[in-house]
C-alpha positions as CSV (number, residue, x, y, z in Angstrom):
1,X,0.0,0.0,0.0
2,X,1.1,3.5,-1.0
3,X,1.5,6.4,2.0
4,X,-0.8,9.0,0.9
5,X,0.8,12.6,1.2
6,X,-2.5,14.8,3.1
7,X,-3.2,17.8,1.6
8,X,-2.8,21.1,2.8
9,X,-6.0,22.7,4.1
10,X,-6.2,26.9,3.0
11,X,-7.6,29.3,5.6
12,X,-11.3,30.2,5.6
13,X,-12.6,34.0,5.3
14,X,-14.5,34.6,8.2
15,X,-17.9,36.2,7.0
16,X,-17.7,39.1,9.0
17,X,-14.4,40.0,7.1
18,X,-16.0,39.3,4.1
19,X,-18.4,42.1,5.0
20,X,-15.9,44.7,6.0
21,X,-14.1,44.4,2.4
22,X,-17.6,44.7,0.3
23,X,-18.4,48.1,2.7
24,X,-15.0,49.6,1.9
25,X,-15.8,48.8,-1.8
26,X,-19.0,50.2,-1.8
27,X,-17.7,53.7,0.1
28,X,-14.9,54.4,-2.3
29,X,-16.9,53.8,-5.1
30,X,-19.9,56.4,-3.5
31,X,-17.1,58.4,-2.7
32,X,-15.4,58.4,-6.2
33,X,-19.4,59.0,-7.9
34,X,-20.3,62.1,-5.3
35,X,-16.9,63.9,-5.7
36,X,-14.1,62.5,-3.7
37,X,-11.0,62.5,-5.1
38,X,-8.7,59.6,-5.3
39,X,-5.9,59.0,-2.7
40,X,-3.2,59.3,-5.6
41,X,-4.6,61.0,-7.8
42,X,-4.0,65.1,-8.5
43,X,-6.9,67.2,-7.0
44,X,-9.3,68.2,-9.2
45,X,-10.0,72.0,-9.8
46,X,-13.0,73.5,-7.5
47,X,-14.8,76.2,-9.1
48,X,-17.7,78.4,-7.3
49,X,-20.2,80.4,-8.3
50,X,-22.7,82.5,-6.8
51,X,-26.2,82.4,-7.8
52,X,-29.1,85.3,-6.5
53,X,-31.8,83.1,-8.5
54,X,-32.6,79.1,-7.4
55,X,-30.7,77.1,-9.7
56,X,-33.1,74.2,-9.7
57,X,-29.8,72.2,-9.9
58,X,-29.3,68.4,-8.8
59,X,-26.0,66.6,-8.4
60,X,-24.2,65.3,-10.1
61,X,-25.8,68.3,-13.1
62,X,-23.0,68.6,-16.0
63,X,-20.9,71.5,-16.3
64,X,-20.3,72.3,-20.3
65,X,-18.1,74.7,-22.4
66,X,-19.6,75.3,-25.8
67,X,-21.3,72.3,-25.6
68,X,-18.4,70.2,-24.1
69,X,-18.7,68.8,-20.9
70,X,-15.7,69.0,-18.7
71,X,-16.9,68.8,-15.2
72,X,-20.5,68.1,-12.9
73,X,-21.9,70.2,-10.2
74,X,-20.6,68.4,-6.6
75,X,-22.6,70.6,-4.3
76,X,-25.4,73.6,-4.2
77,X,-25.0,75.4,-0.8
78,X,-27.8,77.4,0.4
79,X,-27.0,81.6,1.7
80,X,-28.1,82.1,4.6
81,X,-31.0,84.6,4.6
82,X,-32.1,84.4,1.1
83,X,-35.0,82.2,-0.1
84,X,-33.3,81.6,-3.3
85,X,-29.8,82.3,-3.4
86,X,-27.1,79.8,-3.4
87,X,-23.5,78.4,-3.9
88,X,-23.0,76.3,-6.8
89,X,-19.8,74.5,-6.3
90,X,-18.4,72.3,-9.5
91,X,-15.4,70.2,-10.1
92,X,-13.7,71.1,-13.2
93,X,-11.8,68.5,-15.4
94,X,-8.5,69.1,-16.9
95,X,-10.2,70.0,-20.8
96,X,-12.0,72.9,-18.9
97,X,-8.8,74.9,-17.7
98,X,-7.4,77.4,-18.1
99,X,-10.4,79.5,-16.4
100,X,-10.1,83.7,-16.0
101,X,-10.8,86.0,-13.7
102,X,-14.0,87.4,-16.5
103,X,-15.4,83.9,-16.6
104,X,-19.6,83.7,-16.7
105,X,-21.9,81.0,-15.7
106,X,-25.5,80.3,-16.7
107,X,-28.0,78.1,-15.9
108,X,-29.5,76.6,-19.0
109,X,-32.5,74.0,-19.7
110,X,-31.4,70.8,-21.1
111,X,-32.8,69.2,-24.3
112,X,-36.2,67.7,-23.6
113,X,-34.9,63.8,-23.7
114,X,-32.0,64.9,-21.2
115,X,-34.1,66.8,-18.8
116,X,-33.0,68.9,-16.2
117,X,-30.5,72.1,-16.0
118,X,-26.8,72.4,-16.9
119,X,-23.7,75.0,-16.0
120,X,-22.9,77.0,-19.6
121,X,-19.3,77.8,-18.6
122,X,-17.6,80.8,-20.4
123,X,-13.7,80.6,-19.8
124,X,-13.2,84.2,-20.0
125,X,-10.6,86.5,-21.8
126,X,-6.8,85.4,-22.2
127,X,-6.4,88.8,-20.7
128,X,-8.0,88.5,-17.7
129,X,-6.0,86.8,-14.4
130,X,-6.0,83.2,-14.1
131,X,-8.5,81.7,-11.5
132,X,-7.1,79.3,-8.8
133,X,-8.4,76.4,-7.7
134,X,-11.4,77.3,-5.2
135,X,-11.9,81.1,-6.5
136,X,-15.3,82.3,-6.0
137,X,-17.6,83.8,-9.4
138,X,-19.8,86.6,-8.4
139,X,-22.8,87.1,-8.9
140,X,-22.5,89.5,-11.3
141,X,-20.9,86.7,-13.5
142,X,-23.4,84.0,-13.1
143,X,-27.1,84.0,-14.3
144,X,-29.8,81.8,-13.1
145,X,-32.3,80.1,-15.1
146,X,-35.5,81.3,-17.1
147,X,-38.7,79.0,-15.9
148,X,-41.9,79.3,-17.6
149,X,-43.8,79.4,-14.0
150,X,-41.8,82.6,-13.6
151,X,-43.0,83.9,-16.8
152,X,-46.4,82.9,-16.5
153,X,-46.5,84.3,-12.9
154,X,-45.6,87.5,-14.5
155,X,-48.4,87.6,-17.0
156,X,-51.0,88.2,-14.6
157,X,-54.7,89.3,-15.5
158,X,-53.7,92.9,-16.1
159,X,-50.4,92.0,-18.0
160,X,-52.6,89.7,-20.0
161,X,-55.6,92.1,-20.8
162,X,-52.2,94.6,-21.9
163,X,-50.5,92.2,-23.3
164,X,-53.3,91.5,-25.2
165,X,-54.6,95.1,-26.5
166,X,-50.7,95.7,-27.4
167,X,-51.0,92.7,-30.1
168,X,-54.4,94.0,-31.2
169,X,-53.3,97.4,-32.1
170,X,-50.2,96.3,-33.9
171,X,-52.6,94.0,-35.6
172,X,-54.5,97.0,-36.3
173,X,-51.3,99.0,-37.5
174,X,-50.3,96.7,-39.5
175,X,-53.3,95.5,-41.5
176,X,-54.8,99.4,-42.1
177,X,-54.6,100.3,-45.6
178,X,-53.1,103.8,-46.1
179,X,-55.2,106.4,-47.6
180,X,-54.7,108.8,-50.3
181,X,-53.1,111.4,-48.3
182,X,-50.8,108.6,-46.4
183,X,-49.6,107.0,-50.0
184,X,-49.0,110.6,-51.0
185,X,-45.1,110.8,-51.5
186,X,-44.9,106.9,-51.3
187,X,-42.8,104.1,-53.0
188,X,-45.4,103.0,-56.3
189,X,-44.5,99.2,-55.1
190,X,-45.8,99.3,-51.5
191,X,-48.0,102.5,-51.9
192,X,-51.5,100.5,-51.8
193,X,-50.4,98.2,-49.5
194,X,-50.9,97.7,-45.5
195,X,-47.9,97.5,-42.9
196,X,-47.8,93.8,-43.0
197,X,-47.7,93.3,-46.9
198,X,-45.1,96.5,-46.5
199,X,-42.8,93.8,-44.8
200,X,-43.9,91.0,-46.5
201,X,-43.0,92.8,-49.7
202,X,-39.4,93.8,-48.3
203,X,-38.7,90.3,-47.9
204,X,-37.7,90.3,-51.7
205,X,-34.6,92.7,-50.9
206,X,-33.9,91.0,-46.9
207,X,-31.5,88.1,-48.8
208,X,-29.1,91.0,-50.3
209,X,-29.2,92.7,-47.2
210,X,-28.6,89.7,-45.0
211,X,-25.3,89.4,-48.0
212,X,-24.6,93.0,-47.4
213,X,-24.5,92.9,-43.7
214,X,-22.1,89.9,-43.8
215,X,-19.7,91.5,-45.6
216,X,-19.9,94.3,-43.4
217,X,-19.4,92.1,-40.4
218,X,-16.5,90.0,-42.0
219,X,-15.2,93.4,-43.0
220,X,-15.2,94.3,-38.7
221,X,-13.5,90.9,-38.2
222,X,-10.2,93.0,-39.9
223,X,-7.5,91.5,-42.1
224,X,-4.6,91.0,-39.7
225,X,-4.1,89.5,-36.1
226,X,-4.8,92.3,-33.6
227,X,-7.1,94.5,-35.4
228,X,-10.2,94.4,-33.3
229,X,-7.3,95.5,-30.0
230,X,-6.4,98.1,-32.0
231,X,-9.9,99.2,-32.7
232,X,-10.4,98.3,-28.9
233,X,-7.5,100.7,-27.7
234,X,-8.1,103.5,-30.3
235,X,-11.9,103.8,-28.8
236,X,-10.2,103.5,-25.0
237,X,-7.8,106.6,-26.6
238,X,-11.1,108.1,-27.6
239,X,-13.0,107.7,-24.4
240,X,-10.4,109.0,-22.5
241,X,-9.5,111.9,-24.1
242,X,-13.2,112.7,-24.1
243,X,-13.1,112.5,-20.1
244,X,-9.6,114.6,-20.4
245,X,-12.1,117.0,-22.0
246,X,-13.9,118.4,-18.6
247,X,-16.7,120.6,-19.5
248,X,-16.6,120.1,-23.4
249,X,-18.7,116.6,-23.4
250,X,-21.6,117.9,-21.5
251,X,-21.6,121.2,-23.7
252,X,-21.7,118.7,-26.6
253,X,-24.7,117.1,-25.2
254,X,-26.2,120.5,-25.2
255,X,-26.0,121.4,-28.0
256,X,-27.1,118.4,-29.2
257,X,-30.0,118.7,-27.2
258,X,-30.5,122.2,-28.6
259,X,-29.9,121.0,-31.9
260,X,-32.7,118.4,-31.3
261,X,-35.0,120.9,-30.1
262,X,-34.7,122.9,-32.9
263,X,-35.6,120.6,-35.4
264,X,-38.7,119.4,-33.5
265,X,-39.6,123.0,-34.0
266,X,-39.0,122.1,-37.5
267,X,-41.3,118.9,-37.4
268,X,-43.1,120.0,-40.3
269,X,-40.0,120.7,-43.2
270,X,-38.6,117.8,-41.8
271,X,-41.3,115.4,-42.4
272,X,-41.5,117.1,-45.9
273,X,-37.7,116.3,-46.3
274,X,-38.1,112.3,-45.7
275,X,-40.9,112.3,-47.6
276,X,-38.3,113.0,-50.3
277,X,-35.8,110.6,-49.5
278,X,-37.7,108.0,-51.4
279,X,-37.0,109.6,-54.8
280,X,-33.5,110.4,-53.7
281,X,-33.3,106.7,-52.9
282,X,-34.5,105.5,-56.3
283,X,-32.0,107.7,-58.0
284,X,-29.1,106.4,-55.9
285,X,-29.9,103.1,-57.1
286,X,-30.1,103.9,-60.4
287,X,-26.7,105.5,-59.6
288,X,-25.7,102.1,-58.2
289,X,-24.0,100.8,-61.4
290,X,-21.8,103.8,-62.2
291,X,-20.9,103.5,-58.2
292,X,-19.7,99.9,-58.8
293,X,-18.0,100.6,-61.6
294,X,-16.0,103.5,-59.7
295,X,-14.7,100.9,-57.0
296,X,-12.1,99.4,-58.8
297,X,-10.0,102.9,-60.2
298,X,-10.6,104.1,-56.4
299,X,-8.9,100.6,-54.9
300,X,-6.2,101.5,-57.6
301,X,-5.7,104.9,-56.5
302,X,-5.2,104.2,-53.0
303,X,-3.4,101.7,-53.5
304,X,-0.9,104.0,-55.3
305,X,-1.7,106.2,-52.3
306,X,-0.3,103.5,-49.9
307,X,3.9,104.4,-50.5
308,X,3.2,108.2,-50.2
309,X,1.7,107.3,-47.0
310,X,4.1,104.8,-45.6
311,X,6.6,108.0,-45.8
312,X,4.6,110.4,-44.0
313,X,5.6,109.4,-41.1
314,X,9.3,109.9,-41.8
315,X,8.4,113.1,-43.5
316,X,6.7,114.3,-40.1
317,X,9.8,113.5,-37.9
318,X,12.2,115.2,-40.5
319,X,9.6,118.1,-40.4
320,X,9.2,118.0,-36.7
321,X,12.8,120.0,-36.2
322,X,11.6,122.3,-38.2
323,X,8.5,123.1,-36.8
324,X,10.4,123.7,-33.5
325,X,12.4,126.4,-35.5
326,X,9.4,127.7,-36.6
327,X,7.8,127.9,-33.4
328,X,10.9,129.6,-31.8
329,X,10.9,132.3,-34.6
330,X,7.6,133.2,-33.8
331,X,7.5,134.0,-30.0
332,X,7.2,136.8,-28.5
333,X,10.8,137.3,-28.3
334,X,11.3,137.0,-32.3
335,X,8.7,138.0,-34.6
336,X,6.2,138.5,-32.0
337,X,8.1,141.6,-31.1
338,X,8.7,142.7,-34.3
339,X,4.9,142.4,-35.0
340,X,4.3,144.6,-32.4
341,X,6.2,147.1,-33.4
342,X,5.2,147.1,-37.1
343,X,1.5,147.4,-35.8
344,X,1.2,150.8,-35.8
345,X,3.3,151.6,-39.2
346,X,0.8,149.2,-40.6
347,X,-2.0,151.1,-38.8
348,X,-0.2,154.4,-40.3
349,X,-0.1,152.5,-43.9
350,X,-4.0,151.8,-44.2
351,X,-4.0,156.0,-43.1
352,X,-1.7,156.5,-46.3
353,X,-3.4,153.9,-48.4
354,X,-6.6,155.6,-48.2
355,X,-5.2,159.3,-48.9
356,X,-3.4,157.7,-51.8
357,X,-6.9,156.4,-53.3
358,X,-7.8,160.2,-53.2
359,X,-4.6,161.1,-54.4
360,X,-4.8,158.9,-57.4
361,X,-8.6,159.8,-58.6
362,X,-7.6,163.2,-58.2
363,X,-4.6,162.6,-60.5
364,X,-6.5,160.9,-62.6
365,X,-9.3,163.3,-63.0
366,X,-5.9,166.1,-63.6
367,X,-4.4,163.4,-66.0
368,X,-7.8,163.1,-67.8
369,X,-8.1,167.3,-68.0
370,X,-4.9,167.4,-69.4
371,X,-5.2,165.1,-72.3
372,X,-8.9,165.9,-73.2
373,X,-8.9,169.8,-72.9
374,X,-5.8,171.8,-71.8
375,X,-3.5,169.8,-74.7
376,X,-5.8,170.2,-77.6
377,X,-5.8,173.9,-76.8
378,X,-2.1,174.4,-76.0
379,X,-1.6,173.1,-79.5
380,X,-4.5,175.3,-81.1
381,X,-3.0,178.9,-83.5
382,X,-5.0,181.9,-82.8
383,X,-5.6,183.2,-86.7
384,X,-8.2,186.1,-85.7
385,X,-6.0,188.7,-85.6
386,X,-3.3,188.0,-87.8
387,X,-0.7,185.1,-88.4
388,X,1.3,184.7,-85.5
389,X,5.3,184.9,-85.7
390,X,6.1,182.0,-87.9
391,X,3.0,180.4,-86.9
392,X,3.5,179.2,-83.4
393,X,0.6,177.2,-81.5
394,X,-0.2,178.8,-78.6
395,X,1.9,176.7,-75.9
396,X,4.6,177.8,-77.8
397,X,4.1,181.3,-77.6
398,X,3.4,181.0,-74.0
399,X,7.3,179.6,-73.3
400,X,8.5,182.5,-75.5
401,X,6.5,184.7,-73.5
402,X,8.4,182.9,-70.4
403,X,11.4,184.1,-71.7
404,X,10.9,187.4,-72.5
405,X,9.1,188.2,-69.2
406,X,12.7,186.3,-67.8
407,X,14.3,188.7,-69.8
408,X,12.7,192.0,-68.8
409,X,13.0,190.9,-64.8
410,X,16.9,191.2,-65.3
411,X,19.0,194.3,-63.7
412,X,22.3,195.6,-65.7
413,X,24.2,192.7,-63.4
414,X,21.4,189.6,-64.1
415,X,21.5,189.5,-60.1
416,X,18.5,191.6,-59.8
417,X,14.7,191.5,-58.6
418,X,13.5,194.3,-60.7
419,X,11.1,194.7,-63.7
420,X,12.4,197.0,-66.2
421,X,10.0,198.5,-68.2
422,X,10.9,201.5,-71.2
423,X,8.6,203.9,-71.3
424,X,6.8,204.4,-73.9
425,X,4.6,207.0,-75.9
426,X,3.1,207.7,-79.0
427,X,0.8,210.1,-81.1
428,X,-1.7,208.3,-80.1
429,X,-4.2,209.1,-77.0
430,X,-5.6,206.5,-74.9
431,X,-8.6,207.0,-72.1
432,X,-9.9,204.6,-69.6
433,X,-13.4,204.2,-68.1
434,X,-14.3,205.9,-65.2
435,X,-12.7,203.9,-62.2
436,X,-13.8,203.4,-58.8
437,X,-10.9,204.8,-57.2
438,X,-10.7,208.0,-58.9
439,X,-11.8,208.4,-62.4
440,X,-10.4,207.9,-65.8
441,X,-6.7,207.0,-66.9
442,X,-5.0,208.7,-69.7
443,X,-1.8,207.5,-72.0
444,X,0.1,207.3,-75.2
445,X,0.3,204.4,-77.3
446,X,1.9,203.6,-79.8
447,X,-0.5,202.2,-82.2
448,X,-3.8,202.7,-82.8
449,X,-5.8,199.7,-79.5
450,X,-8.2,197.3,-81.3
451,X,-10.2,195.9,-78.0
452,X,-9.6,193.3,-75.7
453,X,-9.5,189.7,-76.7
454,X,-11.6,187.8,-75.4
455,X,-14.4,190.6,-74.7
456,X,-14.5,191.5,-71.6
457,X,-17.6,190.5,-69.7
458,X,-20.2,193.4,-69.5
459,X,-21.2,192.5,-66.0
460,X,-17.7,193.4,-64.6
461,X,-16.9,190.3,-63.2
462,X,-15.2,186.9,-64.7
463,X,-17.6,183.9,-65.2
464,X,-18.3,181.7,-62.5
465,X,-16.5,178.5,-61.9
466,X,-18.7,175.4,-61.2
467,X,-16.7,172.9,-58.9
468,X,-18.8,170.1,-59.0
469,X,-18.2,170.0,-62.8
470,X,-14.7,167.8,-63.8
471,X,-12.8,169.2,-65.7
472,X,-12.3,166.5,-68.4
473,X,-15.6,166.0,-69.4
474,X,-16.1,169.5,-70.8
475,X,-14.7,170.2,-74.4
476,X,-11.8,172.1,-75.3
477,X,-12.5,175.9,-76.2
478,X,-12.3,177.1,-79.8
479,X,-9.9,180.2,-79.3
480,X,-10.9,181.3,-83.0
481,X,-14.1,182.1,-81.9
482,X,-13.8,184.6,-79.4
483,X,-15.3,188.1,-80.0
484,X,-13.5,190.9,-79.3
485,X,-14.0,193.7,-77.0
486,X,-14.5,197.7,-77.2
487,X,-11.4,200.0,-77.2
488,X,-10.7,202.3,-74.0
């Protein structure tokens, strides 16, 4: 017979230990589920937010970014005080970080299969401070959910009855057919019809706007990295220097409110001026083609623009030295002094200027007197008596008269003052009028007198000179003509 070798006999678990090992499961894994973080793993990132509106939350509710989960709500802590405030605290995953000081949170309305709310999580702005683990949202950042019980609790019977007349009378605006007066003025294409087949009707042009306005708004997006922080710090520039401005920004706002006033004193024109704007409209799209057509020559022309402009800058600091020269020269010091001491001379100079403007319409009235009468006669020949020497005009007599009157002033020495006369006499007897001063003058002449030439005037006196008559616009006098005068 063969020894048999007895087996070894294992250790029983004793139930009770048993029971201790399925507990322990069963708390980690409650532990893991509600938010407990694992004994070597990193700890997870705690976010709060405060909420002034109930959140309706439960736990574990998911926590999304764009539509992303990447974390679920661990706890909702009631504030002491309020009915419906609360502390919303969440655990955020790894794909949720980095989160900034700006971030928002809202309480949104799952789909209707899903049920429920979520956290809509906005990371913020890069430039914004990072948030640490355990950093508190305010309540200005968060935002609590809309609930139709809430809305409909608002619409009570009053709000309803309003509510209710408000959608009547735009009903009523919008289905009234204009009259005469109203279509007046109007677009031909929606003149005849109500407000709602107005809109209806501007559905045609909505798909060109809706183009129009998104090239507009891909034009705001810019066409380099950084352009909407430009835009950004240009309007921060703006702002600021407006506030720099003290008084000048409410002024403006005064004058716009004047400006407003005014033209609701002008209600009337205005409303006449719209109601013109629809023909100017038709014409600027009529205009619309030739516009088009203009873009492309005006793309090329700035674009040739762009090199002059890139050295405008340079041009300014290379002009910049010698604007301070230019400011220098004219202080006070420079050409400000010598202003002020020209000031007067130039005060003096308007004086002159306006004696000269007489001066020269005098001179030209003389200028004008010369040429039109006192040279036509200087050059006439007196023929009534007999031809005179060699047939001289008459300004040439009168410079031979010059010299013989020079002649006749001279003493034996030429140095002299005196007139020297010979005395004269004749055969025949010569007898004045009776004078004023003592009756009748007698003399000898020579030769036979033949009268004065011209005659004098039987009144005694010379004619009278009219001032206000100029000179050049009489006619020069016929010396020919003159009649001659009685003997002494």
């Amino acid at each position: 017979m063969s020894r048999q070798t007895p087996r070894r006999r294992r250790p029983r678990v004793a139930n009770w230990q048993a029971a201790l090992a399925a507990l322990a499961v069963i708390a980690a894994a409650c532990y893991a589920v509600f938010g407990g973080s694992l004994p070597f793993g990193g700890s997870a990132f705690v976010l709060r937010a405060v909420f002034t509106a109930n959140t309706n939350l439960h736990i574990p509710s998911p926590v999304r970014i764009a539509g992303v989960q990447v974390g679920e709500v661990t706890a909702v802590q009631r504030i002491k005080g309020s009915p419906d405030a609360g502390v919303v605290v969440m655990r955020i995953d790894s794909s949720g970080l980095p989160l900034h000081a700006d971030a928002t949170a809202q309480i949104r309305s799952r789909i209707f299969l899903e049920g429920n709310f979520y956290v809509d999580l906005h990371p913020g702005t890069p430039s914004s401070p990072l948030l640490a683990s355990g950093a508190t949202l305010p309540a200005a950042n968060t935002a609590g959910p809309v609930q139709l019980d809430r809305v409909l609790s608002a619409l009570n019977a009053g709000a309803r009855a309003n509510l209710q007349k408000l959608v009547q009378g735009l009903g009523g605006a919008l289905n009234q057919v204009p009259t005469p007066a109203q279509q007046r003025g109007q677009d031909p294409a929606v003149a005849r019809l109500t407000g709602a087949q107005g809109l209806n009707y501007s559905l045609n042009y909505a798909a060109r706007a809706f183009e129009a306005s998104a090239i507009v708004n891909q034009a705001l997006l810019g066409t380099h990295a950084g352009d909407l922080s430009g835009a950004v710090r240009g309007e921060s520039r703006v702002l600021s220097a407006l506030a720099a401005g003290g008084r000048a920004l409410p002024e403006l706002v005064s004058n716009l409110d004047i400006t407003a006033a005014a033209l609701a004193a002008r209600q009337s024109q205005l409303a006449a001026a719209v109601a013109l704007l629809p023909g100017v409209l038709r014409r600027l799209q009529s205009a619309e083609a030739a516009l088009s057509a203009s873009f492309a020559p005006t793309e090329r022309f700035a674009a040739r623009l762009i090199p002059g402009i890139q050295q405008l800058g340079p041009t300014i600091v290379a002009a910049l030295p010698w604007l301070g020269q230019m400011t220098a020269l004219m202080s006070a010091r420079e050409l400000g002094g010598l202003l002020g001491q020209l000031a007067p001379a130039a005060a003096s100079s308007s004086r002159a200027i306006g004696s000269a403007t007489t001066l020269v319409s005098a001179a030209q009235q003389l200028s004008r007197c010369l040429s039109n009468v006192l040279v036509p006669t200087g050059n006439q020949t007196i023929t009534v008596d007999s031809s005179p020497p060699n047939g001289l005009k008459l300004y040439q007599q009168l410079l031979q008269s010059a010299v013989g009157l020079d002649s006749a002033a001279q003493n034996f020495d030429g140095n002299g003052r005196y007139l020297r006369a010979s005395v004269g006499g004749g055969a025949n007897q010569v007898k004045t009028a009776s004078l004023a001063n003592g009756g009748s003058l007698y003399g000898n002449a020579v030769l036979p007198p033949q009268g004065t030439l011209p005659a004098f005037p039987s009144s005694g006196r010379a004619p009278a000179l009219d001032g206000s008559v100029p000179c050049y616009t009489q006619s020069a006098p016929n010396l020919n003509s003159a009649v001659r005068g009685a003997t002494p």
